[in-house]
N, C-alpha and C positions, 0 to 999 in steps of 0.2 A: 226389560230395559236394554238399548243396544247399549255394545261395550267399543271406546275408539282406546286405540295406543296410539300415542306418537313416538316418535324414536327423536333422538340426538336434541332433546329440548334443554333450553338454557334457564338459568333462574328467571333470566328477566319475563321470558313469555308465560310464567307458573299463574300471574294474576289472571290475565288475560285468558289464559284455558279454564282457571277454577270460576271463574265469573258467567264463562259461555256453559261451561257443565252445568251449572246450577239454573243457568236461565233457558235450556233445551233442556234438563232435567236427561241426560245422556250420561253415561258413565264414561272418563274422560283420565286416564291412566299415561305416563310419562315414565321413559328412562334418559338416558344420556349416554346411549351408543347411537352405531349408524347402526343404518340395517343393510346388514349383506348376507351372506350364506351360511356366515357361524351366529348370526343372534336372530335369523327368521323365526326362530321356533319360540320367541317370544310372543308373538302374535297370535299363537296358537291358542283357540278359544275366545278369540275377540271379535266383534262384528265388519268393521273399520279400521284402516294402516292410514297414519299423518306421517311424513318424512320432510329432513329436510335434510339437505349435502349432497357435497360435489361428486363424492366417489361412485364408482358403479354399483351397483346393487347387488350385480352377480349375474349366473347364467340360467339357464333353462330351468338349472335346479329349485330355484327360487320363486320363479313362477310358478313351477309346478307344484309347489308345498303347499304355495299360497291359493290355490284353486282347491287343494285337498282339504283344509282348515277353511273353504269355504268363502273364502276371502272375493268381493263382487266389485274391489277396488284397491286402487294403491293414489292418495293425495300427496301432492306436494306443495310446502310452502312456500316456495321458490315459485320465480318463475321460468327459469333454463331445465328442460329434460329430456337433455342429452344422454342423464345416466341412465335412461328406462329404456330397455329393447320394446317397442311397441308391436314390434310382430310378436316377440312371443306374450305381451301382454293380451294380446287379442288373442292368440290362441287360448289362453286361459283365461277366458271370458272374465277380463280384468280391466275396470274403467279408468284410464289415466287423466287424474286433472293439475294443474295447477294456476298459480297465481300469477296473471300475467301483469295485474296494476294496483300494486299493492301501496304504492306511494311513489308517483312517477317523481313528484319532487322532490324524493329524499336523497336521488341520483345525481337529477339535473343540479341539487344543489353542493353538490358534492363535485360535481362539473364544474361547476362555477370557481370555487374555493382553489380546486387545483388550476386552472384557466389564471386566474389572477395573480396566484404562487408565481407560476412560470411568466408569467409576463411580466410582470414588476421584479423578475429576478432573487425572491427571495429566499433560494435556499442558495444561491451562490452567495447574495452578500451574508446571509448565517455563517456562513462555511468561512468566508474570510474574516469578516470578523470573530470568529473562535482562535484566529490567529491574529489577531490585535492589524488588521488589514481592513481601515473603514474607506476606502477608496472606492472612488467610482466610476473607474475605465470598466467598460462594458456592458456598463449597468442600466443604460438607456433605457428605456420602454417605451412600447407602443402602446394608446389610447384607447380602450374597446371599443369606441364608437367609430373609429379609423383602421377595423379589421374585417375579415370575412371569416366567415364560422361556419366548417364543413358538417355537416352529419349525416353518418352512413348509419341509415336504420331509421326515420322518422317515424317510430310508431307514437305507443303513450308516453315513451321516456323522452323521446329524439324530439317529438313535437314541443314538450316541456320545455330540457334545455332551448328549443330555438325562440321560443317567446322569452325566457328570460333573458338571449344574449340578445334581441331583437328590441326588447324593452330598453338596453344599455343603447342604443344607436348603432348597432354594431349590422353591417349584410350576412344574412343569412340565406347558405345554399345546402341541398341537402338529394341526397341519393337514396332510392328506396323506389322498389319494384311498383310499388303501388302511391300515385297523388292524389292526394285529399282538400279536394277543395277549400274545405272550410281553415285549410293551414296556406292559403294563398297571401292573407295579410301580414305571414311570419317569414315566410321562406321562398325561393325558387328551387324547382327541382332541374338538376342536370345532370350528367353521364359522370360515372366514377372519375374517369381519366381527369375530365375537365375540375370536379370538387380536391381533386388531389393539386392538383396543378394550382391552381385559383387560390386556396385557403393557407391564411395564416394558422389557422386550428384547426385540427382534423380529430372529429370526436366521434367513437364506437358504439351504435346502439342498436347491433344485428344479434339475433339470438346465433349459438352456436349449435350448427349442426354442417352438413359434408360440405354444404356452400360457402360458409364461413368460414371454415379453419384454415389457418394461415391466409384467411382474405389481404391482412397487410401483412405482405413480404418483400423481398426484398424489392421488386420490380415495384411494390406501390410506392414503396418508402424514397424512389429515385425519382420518381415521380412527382414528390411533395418539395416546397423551395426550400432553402438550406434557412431560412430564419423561421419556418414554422414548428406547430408546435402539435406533439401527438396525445391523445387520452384515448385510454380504454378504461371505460368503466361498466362495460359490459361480463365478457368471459374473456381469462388468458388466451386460451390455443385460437382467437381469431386473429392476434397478433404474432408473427412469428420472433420468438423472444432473441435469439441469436441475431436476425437479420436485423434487429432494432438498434443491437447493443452496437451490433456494424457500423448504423447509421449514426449513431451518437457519437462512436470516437473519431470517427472520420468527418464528422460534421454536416454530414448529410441533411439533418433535420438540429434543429436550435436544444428542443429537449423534449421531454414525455411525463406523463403521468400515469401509473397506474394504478387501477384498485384490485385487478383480477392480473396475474399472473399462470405461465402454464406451471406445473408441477407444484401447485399452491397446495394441496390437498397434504391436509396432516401440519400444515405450519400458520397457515392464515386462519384464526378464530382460535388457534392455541398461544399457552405461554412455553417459548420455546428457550428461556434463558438460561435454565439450567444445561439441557444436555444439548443445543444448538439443533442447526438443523443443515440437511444435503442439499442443496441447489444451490450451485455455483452462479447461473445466470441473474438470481435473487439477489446476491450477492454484489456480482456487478455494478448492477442498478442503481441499487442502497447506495453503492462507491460514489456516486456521480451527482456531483452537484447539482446537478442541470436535470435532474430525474424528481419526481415525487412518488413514492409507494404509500400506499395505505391497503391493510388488509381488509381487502373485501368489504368495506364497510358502509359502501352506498347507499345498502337498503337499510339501515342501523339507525334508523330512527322510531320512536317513541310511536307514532301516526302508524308506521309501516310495520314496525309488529304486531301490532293491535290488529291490525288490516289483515295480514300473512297468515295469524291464527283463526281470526274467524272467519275471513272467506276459506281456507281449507277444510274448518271444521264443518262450516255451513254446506260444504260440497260434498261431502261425507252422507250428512245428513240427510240429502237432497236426494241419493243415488242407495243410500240406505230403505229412503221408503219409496225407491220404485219411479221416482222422478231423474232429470237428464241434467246435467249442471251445462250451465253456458260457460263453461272451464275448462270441459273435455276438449282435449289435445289428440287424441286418437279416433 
């Protein structure tokens, strides 16, 4: 019987993997590290590697362990992977898959909830009233049905959000190297410049890799009108976090939302109240009214983890007996 490890699993996914072990009749074994270059050798003697986290993996060393133990794959339950060197994956005949739509709505609506925060002004009026200040200079709002909704990245997530704010009455425009017919009734596609310019909301749903990173900086952010509003709830480093903080206290953009921040690793999905945590820029953010953070927790629905662990494990299994997952990435 093959044998799968997963690495860095949380309690909640434990039902969800013992219900697929039982029903493939697969041996299906869990710890709660990452996997990098000091716990590969945990793998050692297993058929199949499940991963999920943001951090790197490691360098050549790693791959090349995992070709010695035999290893014919590395899954991920993610759908970002950025952290996998694909060359040297291919050099050690190692098939990378992961999850590219594991519940596009558990994002979009995760979009939505911050989208609405920031436009009804509700962590400014929190914030004053914590100071006995229930007044309402500045507190105006706009209507959604009376806004335009940018999205940079229209794939399965970006398509989501734009039927949902498309559903509100709201124009939707949307940037993305490839147009899909069947999303003509939700959106128009136009040139970056123009979706930056144009929108009141300008929302992230590019996977991160060398094209992306720092895609909004500071030249996009000058870009955008001083009342609109930013989300990323894709990956941090597509936003450049300094040039943002720029644009906030200067007022260049009204406020932002994020769920993915850069240097999140190690503080996003932990409890960091005891000993705190280093990133000043996080820190900022938090300060500012006019800002919403949430850790990472777009995909954090009940649907999307169910989804997460068994398309990866199903991809395993698939690549296990000598079949091709429609999830390879490489």
């Amino acid at each position: 019987m093959p044998k799968i490890l997963m690495y860095s699993v949380r309690p909640d996914e434990m039902p969800v993997i013992e219900a697929w072990s039982q029903a493939n009749r697969i041996q299906v074994d869990t710890n709660e590290v990452e996997f990098n270059a000091s716990t590969v050798d945990l793998v050692k003697g297993y058929d199949g590697l499940v991963i999920q986290q943001h951090g790197s993996i490691g360098g050549p060393e790693v791959y090349a362990k995992l070709k010695a133990y035999g290893l014919r794959q590395i899954g991920l339950r993610i759908t970002g992977y950025d952290i996998i060197d694909l060359d040297q994956a291919r050099a050690n005949g190692l098939v990378v898959t992961n999850v590219p739509a594991y519940s596009p709505r558990s994002v979009a609506e995760l979009v939505l909830a911050h989208v609405m925060r920031l436009v009804r002004h509700l962590g400014e009026s929190t914030a004053r009233q914590e100071r006995g200040d229930f007044s309402w200079t500045g507190l105006e709002a706009h209507e959604i049905h009376n806004m335009t909704i940018g999205i940079i990245g229209a794939g399965k997530i970006g398509s989501t959000v734009a039927r949902i704010f498309k559903a509100l009455g709201a124009t939707v425009i949307a940037n993305d190297p490839i147009h899909r017919p069947e999303l003509a009734d939700a959106l128009d596609y136009v040139g970056l410049d123009e979706l930056l310019m144009r929108s009141d909301v300008v929302t992230v749903h590019t996977p991160l890799d060398q094209s992306t990173h720092h895609l909004i900086d500071a030249d996009a952010l000058a870009k955008m009108k001083s009342t609109a509003f930013l989300i990323d709830a894709a990956r941090g480093p597509i936003v450049d976090t300094k040039a943002l903080i720029e644009a906030l206290k200067s007022g260049g953009i009204a406020g932002a939302a994020m769920d993915s921040v850069e240097g999140e690793a190690g503080i996003f999905g932990e409890d960091r109240s005891a000993e705190g945590y280093d990133n000043p820029d996080l820190r900022t953010l938090e300060a500012m009214d006019n800002v919403e953070v949430s850790p990472h927790i777009g995909f954090y629905t009940d649907a999307a983890v169910k989804n997460m662990v068994e398309i990866a494990l199903d991809d395993v299994k698939t690549i296990l007996s000598g079949g091709i997952s429609e999830h390879q990435v490489d």
